[in-house]
C-alpha positions as CSV (number, residue, x, y, z in Angstrom):
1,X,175.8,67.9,128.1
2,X,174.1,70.1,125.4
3,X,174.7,73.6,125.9
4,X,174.0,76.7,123.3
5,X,170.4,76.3,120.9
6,X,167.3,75.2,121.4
7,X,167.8,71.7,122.7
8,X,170.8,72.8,124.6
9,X,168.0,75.2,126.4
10,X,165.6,72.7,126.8
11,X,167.9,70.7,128.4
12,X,168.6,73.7,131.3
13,X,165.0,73.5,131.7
14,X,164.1,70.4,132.1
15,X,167.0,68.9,134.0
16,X,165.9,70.2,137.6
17,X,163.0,67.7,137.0
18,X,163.6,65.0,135.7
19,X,166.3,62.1,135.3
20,X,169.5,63.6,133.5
21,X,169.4,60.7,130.4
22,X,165.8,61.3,130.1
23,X,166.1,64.7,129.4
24,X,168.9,64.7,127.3
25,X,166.9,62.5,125.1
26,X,164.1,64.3,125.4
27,X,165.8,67.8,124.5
28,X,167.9,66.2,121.5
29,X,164.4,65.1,120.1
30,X,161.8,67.7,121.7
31,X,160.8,68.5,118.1
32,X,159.6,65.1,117.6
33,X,157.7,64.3,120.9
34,X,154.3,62.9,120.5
35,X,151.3,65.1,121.6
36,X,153.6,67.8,122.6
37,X,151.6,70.5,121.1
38,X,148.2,69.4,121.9
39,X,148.4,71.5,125.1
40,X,148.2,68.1,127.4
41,X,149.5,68.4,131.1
42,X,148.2,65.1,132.5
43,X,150.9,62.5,132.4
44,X,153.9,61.2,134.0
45,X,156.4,64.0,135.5
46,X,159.2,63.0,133.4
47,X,157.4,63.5,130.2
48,X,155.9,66.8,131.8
49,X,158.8,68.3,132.8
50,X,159.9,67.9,129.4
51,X,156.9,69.2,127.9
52,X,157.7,72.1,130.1
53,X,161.0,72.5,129.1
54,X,160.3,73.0,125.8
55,X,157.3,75.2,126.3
56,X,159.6,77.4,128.4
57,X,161.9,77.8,125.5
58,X,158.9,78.8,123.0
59,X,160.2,82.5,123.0
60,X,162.4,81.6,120.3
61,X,159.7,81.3,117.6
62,X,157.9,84.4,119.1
63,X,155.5,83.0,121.4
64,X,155.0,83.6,125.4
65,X,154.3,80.6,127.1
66,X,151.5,80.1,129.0
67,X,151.4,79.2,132.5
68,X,147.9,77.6,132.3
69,X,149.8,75.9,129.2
70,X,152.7,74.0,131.7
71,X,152.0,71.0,133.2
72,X,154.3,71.8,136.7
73,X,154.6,74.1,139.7
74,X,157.5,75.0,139.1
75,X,157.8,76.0,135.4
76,X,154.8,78.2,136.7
77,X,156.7,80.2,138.5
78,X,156.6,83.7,137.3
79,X,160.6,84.6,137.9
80,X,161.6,80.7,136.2
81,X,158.7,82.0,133.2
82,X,160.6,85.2,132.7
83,X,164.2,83.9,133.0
84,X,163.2,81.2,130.4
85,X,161.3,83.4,128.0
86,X,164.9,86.3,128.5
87,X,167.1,83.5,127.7
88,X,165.0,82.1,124.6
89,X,164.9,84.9,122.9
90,X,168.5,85.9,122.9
């Protein structure tokens, strides 16, 4: 399991979502995900709940995510938003 920077929080995020070896793909190469940034939210849950994760963990270049920027319910939630953006910018 990844544990301590940024793909080690992505990984926390996304892993209530998703299949375990997808997201510890997708968190190892988050940086490098395809479309990741163009604010999409409509495709399959796997790839959104990685979007998601590492939206959630954009406190650690100084931005607030967005809730009308995350593609799932649940990273929506406006206690799972704080707790994310808290823990990203430790």
């Amino acid at each position: 399991m990844l544990s301590g920077d940024a793909p080690g929080r992505v990984y926390r995020h996304a892993r209530r979502g998703a299949r375990s070896d997808v997201v510890e793909l997708f968190a190892l190469l988050h940086d490098r995900w395809r479309h990741r940034r163009d604010g999409l939210i409509e495709v399959e849950v796997t790839v959104q709940t990685g979007w998601d994760a590492d939206r959630l963990d954009l406190g650690r270049v100084g931005i607030v995510p967005r809730p009308d920027k995350l593609c799932t319910a649940q990273a929506r939630d406006p206690v799972l938003l704080e707790r994310a953006y808290r823990r990203s910018v430790r």
